[in-house]
C-alpha atoms as an extended CHARMM CRD file, in Angstrom:
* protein
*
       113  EXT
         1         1  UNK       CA            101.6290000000       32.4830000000      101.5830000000  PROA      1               0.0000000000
         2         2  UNK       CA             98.5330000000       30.4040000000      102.2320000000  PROA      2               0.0000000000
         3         3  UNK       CA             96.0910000000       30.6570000000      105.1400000000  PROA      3               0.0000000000
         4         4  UNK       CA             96.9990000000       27.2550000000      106.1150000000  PROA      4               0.0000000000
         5         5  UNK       CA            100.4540000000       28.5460000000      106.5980000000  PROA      5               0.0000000000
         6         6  UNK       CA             99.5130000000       31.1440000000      109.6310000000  PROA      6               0.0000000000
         7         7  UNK       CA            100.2020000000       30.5680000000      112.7820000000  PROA      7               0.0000000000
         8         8  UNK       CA             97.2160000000       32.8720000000      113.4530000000  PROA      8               0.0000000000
         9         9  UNK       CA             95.1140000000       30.4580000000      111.4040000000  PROA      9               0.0000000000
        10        10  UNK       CA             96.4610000000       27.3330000000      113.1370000000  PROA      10              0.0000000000
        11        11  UNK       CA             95.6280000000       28.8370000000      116.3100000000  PROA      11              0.0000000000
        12        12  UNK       CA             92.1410000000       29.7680000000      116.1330000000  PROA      12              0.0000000000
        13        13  UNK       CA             91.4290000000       26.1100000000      113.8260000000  PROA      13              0.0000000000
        14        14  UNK       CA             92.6500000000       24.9830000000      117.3950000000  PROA      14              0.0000000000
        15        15  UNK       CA             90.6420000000       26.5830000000      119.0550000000  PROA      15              0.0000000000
        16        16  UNK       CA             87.4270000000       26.5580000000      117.6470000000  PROA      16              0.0000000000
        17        17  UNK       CA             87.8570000000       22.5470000000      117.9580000000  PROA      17              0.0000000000
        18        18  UNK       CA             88.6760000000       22.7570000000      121.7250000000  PROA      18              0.0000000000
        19        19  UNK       CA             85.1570000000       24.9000000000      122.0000000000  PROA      19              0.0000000000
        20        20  UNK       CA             83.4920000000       22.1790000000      120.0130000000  PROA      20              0.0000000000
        21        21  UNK       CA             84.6190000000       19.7810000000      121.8730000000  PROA      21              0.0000000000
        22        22  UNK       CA             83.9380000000       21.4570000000      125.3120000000  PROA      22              0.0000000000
        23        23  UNK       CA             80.8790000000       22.3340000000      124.4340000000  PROA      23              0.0000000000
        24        24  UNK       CA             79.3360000000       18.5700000000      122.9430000000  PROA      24              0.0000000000
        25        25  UNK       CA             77.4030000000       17.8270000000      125.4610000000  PROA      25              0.0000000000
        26        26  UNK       CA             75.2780000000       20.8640000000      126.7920000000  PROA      26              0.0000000000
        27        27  UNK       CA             71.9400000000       21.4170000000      126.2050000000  PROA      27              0.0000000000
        28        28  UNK       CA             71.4470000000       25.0130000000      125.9300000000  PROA      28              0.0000000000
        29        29  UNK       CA             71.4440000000       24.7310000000      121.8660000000  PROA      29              0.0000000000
        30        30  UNK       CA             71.2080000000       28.2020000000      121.4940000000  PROA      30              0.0000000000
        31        31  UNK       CA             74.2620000000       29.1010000000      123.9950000000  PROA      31              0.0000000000
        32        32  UNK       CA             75.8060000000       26.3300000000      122.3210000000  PROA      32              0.0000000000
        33        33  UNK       CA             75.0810000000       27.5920000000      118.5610000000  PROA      33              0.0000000000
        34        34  UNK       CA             75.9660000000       30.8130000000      119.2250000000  PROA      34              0.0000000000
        35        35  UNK       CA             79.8080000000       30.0360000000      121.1590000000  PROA      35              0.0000000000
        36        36  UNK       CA             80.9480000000       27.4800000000      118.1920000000  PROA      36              0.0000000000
        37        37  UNK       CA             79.6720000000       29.9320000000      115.4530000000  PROA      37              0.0000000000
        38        38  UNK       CA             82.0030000000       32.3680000000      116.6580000000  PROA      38              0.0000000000
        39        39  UNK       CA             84.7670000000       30.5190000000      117.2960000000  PROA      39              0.0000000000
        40        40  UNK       CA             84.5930000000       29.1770000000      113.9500000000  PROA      40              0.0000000000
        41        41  UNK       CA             84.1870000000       32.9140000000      112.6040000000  PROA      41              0.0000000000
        42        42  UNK       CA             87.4980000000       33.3990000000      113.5400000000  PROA      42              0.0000000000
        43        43  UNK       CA             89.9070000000       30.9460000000      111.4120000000  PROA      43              0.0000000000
        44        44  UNK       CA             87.2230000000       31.3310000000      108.6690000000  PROA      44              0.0000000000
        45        45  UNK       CA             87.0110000000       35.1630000000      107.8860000000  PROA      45              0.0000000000
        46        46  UNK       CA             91.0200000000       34.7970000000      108.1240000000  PROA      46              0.0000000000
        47        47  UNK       CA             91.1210000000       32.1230000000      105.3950000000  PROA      47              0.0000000000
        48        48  UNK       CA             88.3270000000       34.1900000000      103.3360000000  PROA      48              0.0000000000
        49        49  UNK       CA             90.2540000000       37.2330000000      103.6140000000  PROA      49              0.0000000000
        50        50  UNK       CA             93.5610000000       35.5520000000      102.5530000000  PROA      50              0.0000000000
        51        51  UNK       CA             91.6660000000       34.2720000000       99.2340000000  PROA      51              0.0000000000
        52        52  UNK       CA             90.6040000000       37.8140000000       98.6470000000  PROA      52              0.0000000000
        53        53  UNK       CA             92.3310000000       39.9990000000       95.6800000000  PROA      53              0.0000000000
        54        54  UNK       CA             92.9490000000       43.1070000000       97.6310000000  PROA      54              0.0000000000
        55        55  UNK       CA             94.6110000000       44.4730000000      100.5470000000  PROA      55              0.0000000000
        56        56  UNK       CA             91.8730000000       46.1880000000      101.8740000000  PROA      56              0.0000000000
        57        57  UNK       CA             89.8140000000       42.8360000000      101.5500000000  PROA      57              0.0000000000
        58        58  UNK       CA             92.1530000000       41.0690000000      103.1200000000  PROA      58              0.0000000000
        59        59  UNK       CA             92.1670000000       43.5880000000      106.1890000000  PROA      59              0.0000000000
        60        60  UNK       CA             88.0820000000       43.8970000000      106.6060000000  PROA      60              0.0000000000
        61        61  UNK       CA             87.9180000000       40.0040000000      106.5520000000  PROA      61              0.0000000000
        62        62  UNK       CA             91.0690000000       39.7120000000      109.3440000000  PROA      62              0.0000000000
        63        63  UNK       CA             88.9950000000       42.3810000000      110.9410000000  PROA      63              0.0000000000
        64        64  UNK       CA             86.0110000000       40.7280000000      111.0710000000  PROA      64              0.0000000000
        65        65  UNK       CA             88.2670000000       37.4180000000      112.3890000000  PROA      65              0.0000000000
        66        66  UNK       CA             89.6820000000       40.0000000000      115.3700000000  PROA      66              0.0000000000
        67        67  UNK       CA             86.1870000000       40.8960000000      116.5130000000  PROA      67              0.0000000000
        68        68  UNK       CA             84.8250000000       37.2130000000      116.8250000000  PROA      68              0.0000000000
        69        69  UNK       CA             87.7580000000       36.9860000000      119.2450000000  PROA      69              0.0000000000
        70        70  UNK       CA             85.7510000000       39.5680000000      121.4620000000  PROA      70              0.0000000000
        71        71  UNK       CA             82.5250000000       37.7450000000      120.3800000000  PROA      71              0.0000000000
        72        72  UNK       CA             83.4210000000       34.7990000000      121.4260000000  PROA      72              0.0000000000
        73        73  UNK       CA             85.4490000000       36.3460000000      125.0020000000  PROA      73              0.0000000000
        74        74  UNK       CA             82.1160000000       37.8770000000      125.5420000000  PROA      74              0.0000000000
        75        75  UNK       CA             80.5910000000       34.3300000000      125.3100000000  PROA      75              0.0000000000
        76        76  UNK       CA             82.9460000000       32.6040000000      127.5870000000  PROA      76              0.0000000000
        77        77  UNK       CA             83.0770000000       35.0930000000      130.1490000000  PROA      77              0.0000000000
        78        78  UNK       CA             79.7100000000       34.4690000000      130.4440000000  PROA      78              0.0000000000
        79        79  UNK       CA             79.4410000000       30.5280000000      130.0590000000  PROA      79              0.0000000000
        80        80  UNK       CA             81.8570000000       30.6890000000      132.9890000000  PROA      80              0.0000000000
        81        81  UNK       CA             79.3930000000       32.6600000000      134.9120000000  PROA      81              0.0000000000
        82        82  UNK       CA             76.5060000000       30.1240000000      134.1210000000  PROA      82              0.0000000000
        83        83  UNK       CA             78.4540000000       27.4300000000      135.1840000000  PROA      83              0.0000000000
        84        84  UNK       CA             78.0610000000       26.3590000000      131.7430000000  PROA      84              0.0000000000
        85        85  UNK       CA             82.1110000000       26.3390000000      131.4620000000  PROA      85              0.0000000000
        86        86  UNK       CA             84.9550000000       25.5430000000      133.8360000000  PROA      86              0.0000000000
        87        87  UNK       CA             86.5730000000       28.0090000000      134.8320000000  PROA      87              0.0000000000
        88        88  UNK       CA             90.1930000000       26.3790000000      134.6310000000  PROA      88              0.0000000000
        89        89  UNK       CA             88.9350000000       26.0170000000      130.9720000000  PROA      89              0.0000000000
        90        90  UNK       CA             87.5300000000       29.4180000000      130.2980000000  PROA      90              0.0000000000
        91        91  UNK       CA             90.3040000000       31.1860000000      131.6550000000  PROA      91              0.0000000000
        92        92  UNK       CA             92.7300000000       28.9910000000      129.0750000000  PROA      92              0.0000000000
        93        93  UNK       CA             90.0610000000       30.0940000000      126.2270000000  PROA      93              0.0000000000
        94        94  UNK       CA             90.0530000000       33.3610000000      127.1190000000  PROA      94              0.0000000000
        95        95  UNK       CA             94.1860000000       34.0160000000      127.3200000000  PROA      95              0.0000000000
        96        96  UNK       CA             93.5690000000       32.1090000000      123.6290000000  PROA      96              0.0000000000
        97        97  UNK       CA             91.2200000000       35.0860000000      122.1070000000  PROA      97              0.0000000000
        98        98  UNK       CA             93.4100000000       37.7330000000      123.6880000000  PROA      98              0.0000000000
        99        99  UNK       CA             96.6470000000       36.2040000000      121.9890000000  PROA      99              0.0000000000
       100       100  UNK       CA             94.4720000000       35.5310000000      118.6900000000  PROA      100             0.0000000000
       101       101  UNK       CA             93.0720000000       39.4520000000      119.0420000000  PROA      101             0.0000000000
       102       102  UNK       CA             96.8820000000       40.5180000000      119.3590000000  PROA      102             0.0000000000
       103       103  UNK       CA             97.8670000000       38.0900000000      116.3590000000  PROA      103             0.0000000000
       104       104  UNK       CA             94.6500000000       39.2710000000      114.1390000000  PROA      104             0.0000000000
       105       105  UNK       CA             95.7390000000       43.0360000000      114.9340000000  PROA      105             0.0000000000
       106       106  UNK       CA             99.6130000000       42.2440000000      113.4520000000  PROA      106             0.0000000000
       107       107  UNK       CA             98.5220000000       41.0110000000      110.9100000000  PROA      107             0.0000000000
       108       108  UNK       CA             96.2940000000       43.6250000000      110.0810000000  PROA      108             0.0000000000
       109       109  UNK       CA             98.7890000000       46.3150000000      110.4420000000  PROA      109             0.0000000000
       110       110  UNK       CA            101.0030000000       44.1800000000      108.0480000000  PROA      110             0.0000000000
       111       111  UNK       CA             98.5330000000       44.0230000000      105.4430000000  PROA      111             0.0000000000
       112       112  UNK       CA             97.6440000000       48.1420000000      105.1480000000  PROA      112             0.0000000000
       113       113  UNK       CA            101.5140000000       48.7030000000      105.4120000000  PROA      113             0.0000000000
């Protein structure tokens, strides 16, 4: 199976786009750095750790993918709270990163089976 193939993947590709796009046109760079690099953490460590050789590569980097997901919850929580995100929108994002948390886990657990 290929990365491209997850829905997991999918999901959080989807994602990170929707935070790109929400977040185009504020002004807060740093805020703004910070949210899209991890979204984009997420649907990257999970293709890099479906291109690793091992297992236990492969679980570390879907790891690493499952703990942006609380990165980038922290972040939104608090771009709602800043007014810097809607929070309509935010709560949408933030039902995303639980699901994707919950997907990253399965997967996980699949892997070191």
């Amino acid at each position: 199976m290929h990365f491209e193939d997850l829905e997991v993947w999918k999901r959080s590709a989807r994602l990170c786009a929707d935070i790109y796009k929400g977040m185009a046109s504020l002004k807060d760079y740093g805020f703004k750095d910070q949210i899209t690099r991890s979204a984009l953490s997420i649907a990257s460590n999970i293709a890099e750790g479906y291109e690793r050789d091992s297992d236990k590569d492969r679980a570390r980097f879907i790891s690493y993918a499952k703990a942006s997901c609380a990165e980038l919850r922290t972040q939104i929580y608090i771009g709602i709270e800043i007014n810097y995100i809607n929070r309509e929108q935010g709560k949408v994002w933030v039902e995303e990163t639980k699901q994707l948390s919950k997907m990253t886990y399965a997967l996980m657990k699949k892997i070191n089976a």
